[in-house]
VMD Tcl script that builds the backbone (N, CA, C; Angstrom):
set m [mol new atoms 459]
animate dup $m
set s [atomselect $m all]
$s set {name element resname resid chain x y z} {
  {N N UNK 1 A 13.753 -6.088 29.823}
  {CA C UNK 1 A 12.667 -6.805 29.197}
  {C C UNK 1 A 12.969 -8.291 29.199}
  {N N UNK 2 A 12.185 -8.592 29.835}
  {CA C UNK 2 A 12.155 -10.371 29.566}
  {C C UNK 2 A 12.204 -11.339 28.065}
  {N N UNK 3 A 12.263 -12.301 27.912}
  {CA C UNK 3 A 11.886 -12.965 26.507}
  {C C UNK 3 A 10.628 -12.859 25.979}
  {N N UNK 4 A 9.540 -13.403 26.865}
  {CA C UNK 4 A 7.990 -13.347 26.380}
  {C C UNK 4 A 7.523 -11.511 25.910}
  {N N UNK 5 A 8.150 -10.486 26.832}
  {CA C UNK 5 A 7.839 -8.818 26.528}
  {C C UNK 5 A 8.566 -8.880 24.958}
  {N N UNK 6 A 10.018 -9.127 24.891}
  {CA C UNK 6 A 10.198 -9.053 23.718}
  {C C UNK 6 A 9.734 -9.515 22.458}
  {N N UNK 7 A 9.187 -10.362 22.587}
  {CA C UNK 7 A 8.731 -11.901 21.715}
  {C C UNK 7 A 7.001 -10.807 20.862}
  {N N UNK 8 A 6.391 -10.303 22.456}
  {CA C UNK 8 A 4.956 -9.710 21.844}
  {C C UNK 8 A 5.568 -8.779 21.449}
  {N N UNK 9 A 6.315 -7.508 21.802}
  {CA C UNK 9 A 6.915 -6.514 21.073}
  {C C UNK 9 A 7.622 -6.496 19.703}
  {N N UNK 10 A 7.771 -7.802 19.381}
  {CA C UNK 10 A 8.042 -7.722 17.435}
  {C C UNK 10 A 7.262 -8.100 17.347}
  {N N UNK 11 A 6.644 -8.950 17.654}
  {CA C UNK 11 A 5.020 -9.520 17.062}
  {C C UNK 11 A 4.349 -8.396 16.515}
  {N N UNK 12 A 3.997 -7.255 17.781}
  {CA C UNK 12 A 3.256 -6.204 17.263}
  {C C UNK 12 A 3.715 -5.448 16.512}
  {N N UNK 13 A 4.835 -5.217 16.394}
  {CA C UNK 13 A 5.908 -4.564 14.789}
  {C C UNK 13 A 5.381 -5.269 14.085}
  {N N UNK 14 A 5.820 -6.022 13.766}
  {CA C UNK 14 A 5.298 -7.151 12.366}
  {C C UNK 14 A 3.909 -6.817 12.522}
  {N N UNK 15 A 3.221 -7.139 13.060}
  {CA C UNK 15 A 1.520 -6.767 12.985}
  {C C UNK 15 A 1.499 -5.703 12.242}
  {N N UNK 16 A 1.958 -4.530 13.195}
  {CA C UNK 16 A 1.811 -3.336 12.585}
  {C C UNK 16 A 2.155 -2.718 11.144}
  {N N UNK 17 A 3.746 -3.477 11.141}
  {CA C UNK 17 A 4.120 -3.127 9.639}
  {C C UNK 17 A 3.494 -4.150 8.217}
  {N N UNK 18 A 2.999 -5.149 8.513}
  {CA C UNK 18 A 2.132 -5.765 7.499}
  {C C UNK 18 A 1.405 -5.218 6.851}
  {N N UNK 19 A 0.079 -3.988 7.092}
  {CA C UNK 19 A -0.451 -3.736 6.200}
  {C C UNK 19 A 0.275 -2.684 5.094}
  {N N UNK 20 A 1.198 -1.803 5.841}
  {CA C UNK 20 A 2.001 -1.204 4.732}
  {C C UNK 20 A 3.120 -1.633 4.005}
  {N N UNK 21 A 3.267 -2.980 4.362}
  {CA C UNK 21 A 4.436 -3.933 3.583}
  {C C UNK 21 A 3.438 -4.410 2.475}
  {N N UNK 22 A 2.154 -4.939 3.033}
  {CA C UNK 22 A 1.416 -5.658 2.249}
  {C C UNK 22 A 0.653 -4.812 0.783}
  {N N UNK 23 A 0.728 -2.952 1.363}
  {CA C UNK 23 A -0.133 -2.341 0.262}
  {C C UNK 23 A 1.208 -2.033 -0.686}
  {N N UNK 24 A 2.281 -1.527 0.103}
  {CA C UNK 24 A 3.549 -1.170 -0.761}
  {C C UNK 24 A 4.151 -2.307 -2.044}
  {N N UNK 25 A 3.527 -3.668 -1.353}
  {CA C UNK 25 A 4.030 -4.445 -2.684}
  {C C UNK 25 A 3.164 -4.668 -3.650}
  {N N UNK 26 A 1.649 -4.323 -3.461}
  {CA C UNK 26 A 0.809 -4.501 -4.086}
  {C C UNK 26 A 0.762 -3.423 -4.878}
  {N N UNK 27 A 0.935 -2.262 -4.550}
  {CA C UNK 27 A 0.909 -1.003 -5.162}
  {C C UNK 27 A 2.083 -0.362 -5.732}
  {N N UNK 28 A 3.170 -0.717 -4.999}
  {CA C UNK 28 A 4.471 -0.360 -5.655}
  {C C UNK 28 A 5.235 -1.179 -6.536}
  {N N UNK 29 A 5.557 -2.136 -5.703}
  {CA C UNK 29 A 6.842 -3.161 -6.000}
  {C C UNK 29 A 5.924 -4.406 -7.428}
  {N N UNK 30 A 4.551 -4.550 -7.049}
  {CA C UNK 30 A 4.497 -5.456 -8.268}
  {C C UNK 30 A 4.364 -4.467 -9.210}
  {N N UNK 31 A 4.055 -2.938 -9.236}
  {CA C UNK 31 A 4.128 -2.879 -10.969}
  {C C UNK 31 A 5.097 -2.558 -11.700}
  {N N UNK 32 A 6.106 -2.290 -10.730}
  {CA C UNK 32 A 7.343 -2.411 -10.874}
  {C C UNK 32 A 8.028 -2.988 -11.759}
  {N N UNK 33 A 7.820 -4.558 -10.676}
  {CA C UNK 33 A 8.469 -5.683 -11.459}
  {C C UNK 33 A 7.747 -6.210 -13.049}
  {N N UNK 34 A 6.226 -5.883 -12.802}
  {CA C UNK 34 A 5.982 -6.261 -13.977}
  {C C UNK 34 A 5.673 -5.483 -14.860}
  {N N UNK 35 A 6.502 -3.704 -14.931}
  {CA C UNK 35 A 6.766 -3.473 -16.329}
  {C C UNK 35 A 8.205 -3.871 -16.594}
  {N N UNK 36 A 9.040 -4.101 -15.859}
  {CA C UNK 36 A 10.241 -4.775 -16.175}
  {C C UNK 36 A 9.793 -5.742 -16.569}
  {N N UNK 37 A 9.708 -6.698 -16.192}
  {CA C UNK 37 A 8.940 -8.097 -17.035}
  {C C UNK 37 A 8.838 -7.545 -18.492}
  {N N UNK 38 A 7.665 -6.621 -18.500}
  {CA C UNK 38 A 7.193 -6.244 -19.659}
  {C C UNK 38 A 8.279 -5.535 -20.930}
  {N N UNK 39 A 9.653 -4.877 -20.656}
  {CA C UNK 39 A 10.437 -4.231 -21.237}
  {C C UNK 39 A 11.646 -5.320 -21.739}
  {N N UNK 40 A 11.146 -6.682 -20.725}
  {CA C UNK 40 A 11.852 -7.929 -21.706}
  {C C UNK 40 A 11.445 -8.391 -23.053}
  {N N UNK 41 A 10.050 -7.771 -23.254}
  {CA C UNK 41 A 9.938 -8.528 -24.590}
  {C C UNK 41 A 9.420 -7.341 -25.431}
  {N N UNK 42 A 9.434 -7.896 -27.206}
  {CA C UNK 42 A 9.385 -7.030 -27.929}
  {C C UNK 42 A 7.551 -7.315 -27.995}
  {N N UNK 43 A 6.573 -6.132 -27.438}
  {CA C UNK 43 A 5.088 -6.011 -27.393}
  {C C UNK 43 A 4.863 -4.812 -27.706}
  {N N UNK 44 A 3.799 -4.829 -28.680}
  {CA C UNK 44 A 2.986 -3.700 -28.618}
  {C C UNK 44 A 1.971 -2.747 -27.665}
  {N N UNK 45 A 1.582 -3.923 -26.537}
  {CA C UNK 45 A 0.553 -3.607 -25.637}
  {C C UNK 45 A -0.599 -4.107 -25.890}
  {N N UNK 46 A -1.252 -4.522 -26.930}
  {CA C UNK 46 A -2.431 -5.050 -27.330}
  {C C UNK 46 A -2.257 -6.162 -28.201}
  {N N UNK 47 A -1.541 -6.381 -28.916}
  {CA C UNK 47 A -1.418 -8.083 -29.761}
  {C C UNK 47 A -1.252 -8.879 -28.653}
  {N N UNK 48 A -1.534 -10.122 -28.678}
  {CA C UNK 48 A -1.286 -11.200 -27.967}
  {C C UNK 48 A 0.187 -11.877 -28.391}
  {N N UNK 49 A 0.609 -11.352 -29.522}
  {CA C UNK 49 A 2.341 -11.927 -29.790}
  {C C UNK 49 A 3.415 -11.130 -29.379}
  {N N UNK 50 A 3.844 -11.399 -28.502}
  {CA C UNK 50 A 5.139 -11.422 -27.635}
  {C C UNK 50 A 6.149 -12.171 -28.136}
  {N N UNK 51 A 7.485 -11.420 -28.302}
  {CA C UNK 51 A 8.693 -12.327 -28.657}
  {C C UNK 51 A 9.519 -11.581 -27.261}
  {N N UNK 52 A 9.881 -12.485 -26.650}
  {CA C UNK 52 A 10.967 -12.261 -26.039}
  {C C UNK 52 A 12.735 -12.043 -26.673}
  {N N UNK 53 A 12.949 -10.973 -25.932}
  {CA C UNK 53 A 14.061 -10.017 -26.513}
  {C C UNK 53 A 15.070 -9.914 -25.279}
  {N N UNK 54 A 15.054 -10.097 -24.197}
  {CA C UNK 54 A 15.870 -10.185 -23.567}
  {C C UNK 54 A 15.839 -8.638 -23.155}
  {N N UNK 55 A 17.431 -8.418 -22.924}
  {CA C UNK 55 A 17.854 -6.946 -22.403}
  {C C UNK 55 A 17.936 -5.974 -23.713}
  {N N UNK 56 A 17.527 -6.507 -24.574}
  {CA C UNK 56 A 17.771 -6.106 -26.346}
  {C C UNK 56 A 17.428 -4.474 -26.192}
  {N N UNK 57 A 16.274 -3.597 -25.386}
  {CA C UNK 57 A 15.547 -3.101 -25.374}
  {C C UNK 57 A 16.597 -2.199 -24.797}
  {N N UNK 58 A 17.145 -2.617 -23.551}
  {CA C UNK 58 A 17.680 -1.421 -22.794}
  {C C UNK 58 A 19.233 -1.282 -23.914}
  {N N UNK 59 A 19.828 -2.168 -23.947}
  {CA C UNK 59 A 20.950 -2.227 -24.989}
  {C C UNK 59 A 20.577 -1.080 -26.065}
  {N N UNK 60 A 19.028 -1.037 -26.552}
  {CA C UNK 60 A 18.802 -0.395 -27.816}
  {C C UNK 60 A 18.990 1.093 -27.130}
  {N N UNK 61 A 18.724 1.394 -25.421}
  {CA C UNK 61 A 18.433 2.695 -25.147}
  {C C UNK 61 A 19.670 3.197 -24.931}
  {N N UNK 62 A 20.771 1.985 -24.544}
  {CA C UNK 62 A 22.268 2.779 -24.238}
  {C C UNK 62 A 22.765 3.105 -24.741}
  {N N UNK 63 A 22.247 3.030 -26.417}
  {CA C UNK 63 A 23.247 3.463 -27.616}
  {C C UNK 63 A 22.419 4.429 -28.097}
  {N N UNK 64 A 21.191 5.050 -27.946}
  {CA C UNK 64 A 20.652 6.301 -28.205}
  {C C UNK 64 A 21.018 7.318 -27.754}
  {N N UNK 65 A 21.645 8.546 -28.296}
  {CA C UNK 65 A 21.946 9.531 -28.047}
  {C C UNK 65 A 21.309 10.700 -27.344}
  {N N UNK 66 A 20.016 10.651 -27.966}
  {CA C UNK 66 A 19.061 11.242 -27.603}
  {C C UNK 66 A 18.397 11.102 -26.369}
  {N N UNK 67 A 18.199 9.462 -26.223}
  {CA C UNK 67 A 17.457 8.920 -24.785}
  {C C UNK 67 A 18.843 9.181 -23.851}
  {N N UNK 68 A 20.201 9.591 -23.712}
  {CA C UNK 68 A 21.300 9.649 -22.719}
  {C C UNK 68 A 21.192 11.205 -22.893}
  {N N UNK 69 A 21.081 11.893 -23.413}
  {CA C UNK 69 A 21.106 13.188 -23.302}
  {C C UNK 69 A 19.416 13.776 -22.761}
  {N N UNK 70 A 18.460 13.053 -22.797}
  {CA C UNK 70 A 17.904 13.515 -21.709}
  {C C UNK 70 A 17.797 12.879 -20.274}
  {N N UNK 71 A 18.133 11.992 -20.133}
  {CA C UNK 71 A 18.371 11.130 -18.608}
  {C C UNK 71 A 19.460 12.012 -18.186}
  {N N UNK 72 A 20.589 12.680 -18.486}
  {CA C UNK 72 A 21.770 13.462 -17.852}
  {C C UNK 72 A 21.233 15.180 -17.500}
  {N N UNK 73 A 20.141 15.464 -18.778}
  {CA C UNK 73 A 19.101 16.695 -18.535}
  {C C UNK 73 A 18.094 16.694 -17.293}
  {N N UNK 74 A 17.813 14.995 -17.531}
  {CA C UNK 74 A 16.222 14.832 -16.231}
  {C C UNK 74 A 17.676 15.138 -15.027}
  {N N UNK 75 A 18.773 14.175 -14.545}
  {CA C UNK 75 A 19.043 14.075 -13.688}
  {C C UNK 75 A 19.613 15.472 -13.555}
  {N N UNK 76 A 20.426 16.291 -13.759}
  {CA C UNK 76 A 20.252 17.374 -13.566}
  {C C UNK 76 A 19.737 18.092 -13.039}
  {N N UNK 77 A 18.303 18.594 -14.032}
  {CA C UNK 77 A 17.325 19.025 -13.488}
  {C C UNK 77 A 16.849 18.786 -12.028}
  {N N UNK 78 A 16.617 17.421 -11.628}
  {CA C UNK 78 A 16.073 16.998 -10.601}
  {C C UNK 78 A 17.454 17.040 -9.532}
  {N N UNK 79 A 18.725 16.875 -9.749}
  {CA C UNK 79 A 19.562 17.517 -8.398}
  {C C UNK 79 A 19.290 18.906 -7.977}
  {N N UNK 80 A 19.477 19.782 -9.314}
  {CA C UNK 80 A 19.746 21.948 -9.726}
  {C C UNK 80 A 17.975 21.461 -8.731}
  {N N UNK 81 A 16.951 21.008 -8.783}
  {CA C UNK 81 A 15.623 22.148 -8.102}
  {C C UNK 81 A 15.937 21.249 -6.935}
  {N N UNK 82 A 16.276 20.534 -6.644}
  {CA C UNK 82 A 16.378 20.038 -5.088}
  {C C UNK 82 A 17.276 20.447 -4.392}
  {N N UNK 83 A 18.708 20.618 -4.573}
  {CA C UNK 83 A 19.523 21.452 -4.154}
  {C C UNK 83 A 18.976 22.945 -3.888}
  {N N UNK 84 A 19.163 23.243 -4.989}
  {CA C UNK 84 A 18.711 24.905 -4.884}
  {C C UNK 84 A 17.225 25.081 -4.310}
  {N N UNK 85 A 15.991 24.334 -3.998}
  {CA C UNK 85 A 14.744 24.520 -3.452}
  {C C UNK 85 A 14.993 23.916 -1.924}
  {N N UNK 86 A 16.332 23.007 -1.495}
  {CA C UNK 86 A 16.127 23.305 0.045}
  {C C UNK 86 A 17.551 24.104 0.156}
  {N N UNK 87 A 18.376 25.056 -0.639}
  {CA C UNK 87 A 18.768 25.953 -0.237}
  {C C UNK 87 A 18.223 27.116 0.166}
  {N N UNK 88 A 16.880 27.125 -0.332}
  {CA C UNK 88 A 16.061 28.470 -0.083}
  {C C UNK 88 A 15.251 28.603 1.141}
  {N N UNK 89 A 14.827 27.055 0.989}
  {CA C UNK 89 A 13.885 26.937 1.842}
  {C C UNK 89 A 14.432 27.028 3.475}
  {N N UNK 90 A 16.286 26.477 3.550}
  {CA C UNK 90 A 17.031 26.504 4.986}
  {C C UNK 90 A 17.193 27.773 5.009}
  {N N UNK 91 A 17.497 28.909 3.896}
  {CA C UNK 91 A 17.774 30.020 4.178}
  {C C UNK 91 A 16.396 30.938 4.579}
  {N N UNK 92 A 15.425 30.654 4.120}
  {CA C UNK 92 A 14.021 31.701 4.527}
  {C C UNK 92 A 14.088 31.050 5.615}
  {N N UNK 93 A 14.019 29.534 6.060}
  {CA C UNK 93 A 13.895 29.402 7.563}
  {C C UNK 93 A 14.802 29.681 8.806}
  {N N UNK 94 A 15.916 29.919 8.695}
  {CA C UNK 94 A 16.441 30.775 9.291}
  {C C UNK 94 A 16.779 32.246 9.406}
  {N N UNK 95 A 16.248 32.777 8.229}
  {CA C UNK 95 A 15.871 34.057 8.718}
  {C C UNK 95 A 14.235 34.569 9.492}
  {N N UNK 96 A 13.622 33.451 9.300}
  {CA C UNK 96 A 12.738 33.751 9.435}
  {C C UNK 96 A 12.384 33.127 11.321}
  {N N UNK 97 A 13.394 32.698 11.185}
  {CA C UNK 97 A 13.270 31.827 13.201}
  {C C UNK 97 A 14.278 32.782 14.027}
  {N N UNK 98 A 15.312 33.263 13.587}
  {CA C UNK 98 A 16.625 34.080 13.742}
  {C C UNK 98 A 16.669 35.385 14.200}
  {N N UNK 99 A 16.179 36.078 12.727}
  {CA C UNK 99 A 16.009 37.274 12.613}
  {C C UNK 99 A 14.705 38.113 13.027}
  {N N UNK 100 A 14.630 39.144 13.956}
  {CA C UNK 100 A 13.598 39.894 14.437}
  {C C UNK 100 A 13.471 41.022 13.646}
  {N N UNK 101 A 11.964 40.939 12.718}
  {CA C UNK 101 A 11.854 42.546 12.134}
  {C C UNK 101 A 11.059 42.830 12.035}
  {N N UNK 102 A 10.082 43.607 11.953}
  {CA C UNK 102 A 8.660 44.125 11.886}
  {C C UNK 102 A 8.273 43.691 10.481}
  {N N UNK 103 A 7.065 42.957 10.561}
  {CA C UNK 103 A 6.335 41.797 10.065}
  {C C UNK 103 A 6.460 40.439 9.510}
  {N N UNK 104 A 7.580 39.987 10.311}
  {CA C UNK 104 A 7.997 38.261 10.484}
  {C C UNK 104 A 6.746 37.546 10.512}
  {N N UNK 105 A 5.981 37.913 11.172}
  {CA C UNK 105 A 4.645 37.326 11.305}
  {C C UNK 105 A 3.749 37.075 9.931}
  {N N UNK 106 A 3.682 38.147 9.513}
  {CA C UNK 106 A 3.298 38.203 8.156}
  {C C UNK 106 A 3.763 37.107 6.838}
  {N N UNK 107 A 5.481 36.965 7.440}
  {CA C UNK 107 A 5.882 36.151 6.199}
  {C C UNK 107 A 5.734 35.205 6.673}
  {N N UNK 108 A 5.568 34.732 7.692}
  {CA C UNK 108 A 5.129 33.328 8.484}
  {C C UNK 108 A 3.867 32.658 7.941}
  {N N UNK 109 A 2.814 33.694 8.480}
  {CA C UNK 109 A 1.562 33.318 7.176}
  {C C UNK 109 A 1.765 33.181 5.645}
  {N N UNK 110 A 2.049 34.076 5.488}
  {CA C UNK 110 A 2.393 33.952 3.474}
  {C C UNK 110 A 3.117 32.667 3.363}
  {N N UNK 111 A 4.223 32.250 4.167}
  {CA C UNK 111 A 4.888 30.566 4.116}
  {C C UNK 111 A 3.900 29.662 4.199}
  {N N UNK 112 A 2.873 29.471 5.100}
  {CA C UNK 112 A 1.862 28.025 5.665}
  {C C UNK 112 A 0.505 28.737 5.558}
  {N N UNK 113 A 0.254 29.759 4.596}
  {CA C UNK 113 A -1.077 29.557 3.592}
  {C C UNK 113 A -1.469 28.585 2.927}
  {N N UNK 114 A -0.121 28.402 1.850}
  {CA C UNK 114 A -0.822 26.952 1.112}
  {C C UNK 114 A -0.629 25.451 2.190}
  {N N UNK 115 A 0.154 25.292 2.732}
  {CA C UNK 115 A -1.029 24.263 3.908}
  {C C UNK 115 A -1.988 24.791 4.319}
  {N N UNK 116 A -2.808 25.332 4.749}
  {CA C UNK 116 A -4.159 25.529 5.106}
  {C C UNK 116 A -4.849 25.552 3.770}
  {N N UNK 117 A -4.658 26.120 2.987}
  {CA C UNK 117 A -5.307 26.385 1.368}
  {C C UNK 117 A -5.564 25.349 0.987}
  {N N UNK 118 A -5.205 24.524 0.891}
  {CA C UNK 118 A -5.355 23.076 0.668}
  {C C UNK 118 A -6.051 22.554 0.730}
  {N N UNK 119 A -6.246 22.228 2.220}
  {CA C UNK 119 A -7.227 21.598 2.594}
  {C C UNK 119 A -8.581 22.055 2.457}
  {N N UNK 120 A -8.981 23.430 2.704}
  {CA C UNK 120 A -9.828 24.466 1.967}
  {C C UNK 120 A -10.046 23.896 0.824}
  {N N UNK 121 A -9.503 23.997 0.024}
  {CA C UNK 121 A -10.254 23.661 -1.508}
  {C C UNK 121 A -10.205 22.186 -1.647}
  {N N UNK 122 A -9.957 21.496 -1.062}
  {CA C UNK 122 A -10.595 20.043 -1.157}
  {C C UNK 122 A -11.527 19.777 -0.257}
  {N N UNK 123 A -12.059 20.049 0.882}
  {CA C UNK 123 A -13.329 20.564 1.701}
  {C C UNK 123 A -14.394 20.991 0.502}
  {N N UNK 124 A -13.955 21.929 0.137}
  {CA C UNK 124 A -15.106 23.043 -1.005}
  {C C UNK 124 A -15.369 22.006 -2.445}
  {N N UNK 125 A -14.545 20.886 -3.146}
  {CA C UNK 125 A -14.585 20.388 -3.739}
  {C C UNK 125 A -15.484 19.012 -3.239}
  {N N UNK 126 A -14.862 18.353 -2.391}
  {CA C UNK 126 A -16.097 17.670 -1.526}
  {C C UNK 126 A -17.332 17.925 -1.494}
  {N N UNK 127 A -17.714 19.240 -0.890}
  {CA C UNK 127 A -18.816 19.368 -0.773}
  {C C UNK 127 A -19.196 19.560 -1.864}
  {N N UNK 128 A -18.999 20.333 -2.513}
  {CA C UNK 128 A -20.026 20.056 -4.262}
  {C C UNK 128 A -19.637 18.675 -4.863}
  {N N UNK 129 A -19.500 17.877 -4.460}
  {CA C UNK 129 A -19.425 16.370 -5.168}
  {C C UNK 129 A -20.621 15.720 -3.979}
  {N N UNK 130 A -20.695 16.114 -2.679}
  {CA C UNK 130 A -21.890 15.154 -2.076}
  {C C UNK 130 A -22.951 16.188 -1.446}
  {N N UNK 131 A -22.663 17.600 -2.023}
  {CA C UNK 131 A -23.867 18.214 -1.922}
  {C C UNK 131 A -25.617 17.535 -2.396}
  {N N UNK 132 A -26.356 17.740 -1.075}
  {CA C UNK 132 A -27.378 16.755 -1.515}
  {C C UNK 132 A -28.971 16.874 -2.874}
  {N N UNK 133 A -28.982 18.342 -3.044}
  {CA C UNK 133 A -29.631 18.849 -4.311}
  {C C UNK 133 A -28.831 19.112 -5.569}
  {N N UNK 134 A -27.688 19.320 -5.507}
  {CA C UNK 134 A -27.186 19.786 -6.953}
  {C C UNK 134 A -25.297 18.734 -7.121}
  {N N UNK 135 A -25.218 18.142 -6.075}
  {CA C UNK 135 A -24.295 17.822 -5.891}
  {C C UNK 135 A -23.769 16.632 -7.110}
  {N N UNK 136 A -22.393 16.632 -7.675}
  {CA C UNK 136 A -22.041 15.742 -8.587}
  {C C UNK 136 A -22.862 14.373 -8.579}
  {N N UNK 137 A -22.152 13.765 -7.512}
  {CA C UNK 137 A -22.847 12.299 -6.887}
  {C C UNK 137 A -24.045 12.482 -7.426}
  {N N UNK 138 A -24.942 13.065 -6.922}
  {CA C UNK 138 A -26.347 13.015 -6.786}
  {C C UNK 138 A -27.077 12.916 -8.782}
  {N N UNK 139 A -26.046 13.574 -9.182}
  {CA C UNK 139 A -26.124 14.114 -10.225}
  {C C UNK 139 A -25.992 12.950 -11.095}
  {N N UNK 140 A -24.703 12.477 -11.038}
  {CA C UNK 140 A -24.828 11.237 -11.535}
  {C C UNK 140 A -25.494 9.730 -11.361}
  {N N UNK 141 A -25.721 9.517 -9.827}
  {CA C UNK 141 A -26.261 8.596 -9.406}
  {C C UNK 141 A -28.068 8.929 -10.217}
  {N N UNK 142 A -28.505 10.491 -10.105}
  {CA C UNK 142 A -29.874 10.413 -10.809}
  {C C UNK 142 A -29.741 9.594 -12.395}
  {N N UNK 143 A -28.720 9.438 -13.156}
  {CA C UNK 143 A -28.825 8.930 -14.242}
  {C C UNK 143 A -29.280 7.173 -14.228}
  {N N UNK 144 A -29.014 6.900 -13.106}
  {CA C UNK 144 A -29.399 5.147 -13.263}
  {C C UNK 144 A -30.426 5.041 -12.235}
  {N N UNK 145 A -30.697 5.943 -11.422}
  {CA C UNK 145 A -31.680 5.637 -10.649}
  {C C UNK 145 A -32.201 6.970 -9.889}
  {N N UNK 146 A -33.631 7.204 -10.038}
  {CA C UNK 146 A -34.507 8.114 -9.488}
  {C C UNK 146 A -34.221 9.160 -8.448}
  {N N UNK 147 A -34.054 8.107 -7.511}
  {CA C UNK 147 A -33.982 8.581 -5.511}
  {C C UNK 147 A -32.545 9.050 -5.869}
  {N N UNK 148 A -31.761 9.462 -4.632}
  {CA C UNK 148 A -30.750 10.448 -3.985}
  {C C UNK 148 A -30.291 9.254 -3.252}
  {N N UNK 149 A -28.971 9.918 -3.130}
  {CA C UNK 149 A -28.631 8.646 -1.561}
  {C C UNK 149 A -28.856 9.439 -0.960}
  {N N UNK 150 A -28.571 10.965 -0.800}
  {CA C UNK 150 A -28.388 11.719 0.575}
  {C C UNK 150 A -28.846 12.720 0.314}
  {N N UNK 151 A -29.767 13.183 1.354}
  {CA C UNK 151 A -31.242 13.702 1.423}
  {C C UNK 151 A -32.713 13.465 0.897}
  {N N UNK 152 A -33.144 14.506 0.947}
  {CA C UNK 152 A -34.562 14.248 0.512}
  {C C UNK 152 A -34.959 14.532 -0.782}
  {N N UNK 153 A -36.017 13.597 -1.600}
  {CA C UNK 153 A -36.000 13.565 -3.620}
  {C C UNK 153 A -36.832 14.531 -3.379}
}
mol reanalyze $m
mol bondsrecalc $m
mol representation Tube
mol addrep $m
C-alpha cells in the first residue's frame, strides 16, 4: 500500500468509527461522568442547594458494612452465574456438535427457539401497536386528532 491508500484507509476508519464513538459518549460515557460529578456533592435531586462534599460520600460507603457485604454478594453472584452459565453452555455445546444420538436435532431446536421466539413476539407486538383499525398508535393518536395516520377513517 502506498501513502495516499493508507492515508484514505484511516480516514474511512475514523469516518466509520465516529458515529459510534460519537453515540457511545453521548449515551454512555457522559452519564457516567455526570453522576460521578453528581456523587461529589451532598444533593437531594430536586433543591437547588448543593454543598460540595468531595469524596465524603464514597468514604461514607467504605465504612458501611452493609453496602461491602453486598458489593462482595453482587460480585459473587455475578462471577458463580457467569462461570457456571458458560460452563453449561460449552458443555451442551459440545455434546451437542460431538456426540451422535437419536434426537440431537430436537435439542438443537429446543436451544435456538428462543432466538426465533423473539423476534416473533416483537413482530406480533408491532403489529398491534400500528395495526390500522384498532391499533395502539391509532388509538392514541385518535385522542388529539380525528383522522388515522395509517389507513382509512
Amino acid at each position: 500500500m502506498n501513502g495516499h491508500a493508507k492515508r484514505s484507509r484511516s480516514f474511512f476508519i475514523v469516518l466509520a468509527l465516529a458515529p459510534a464513538v460519537i453515540l457511545m459518549t453521548i449515551f454512555m460515557l457522559y452519564p457516567v461522568l455526570s453522576v460521578f460529578q453528581m456523587s461529589l456533592y451532598r444533593w437531594g435531586g430536586y433543591s437547588p442547594d448543593k454543598e460540595f462534599i468531595g469524596f465524603q460520600n464514597f468514604i461514607t460507603l467504605a465504612k458501611d458494612m452493609n453496602f461491602i457485604r453486598a458489593m462482595q454478594n453482587t460480585i459473587v453472584l455475578i462471577v458463580l452465574v457467569t462461570v457456571v452459565t458458560l460452563a453449561f453452555a460449552l458443555v451442551f455445546a459440545a455434546i451437542l456438535t460431538r456426540v451422535k444420538f437419536k434426537g440431537v436435532g430436537l435439542f438443537r431446536v429446543i436451544f435456538y427457539i428462543p432466538n426465533i421466539l423473539s423476534i416473533v413476539v416483537i413482530s406480533a407486538i408491532f403489529s398491534a401497536i400500528y395495526d390500522p383499525s384498532q391499533g395502539l398508535l391509532n388509538s392514541i393518536l385518535r385522542l388529539f386528532h380525528p383522522a388515522k395516520w395509517q389507513g382509512v377513517q
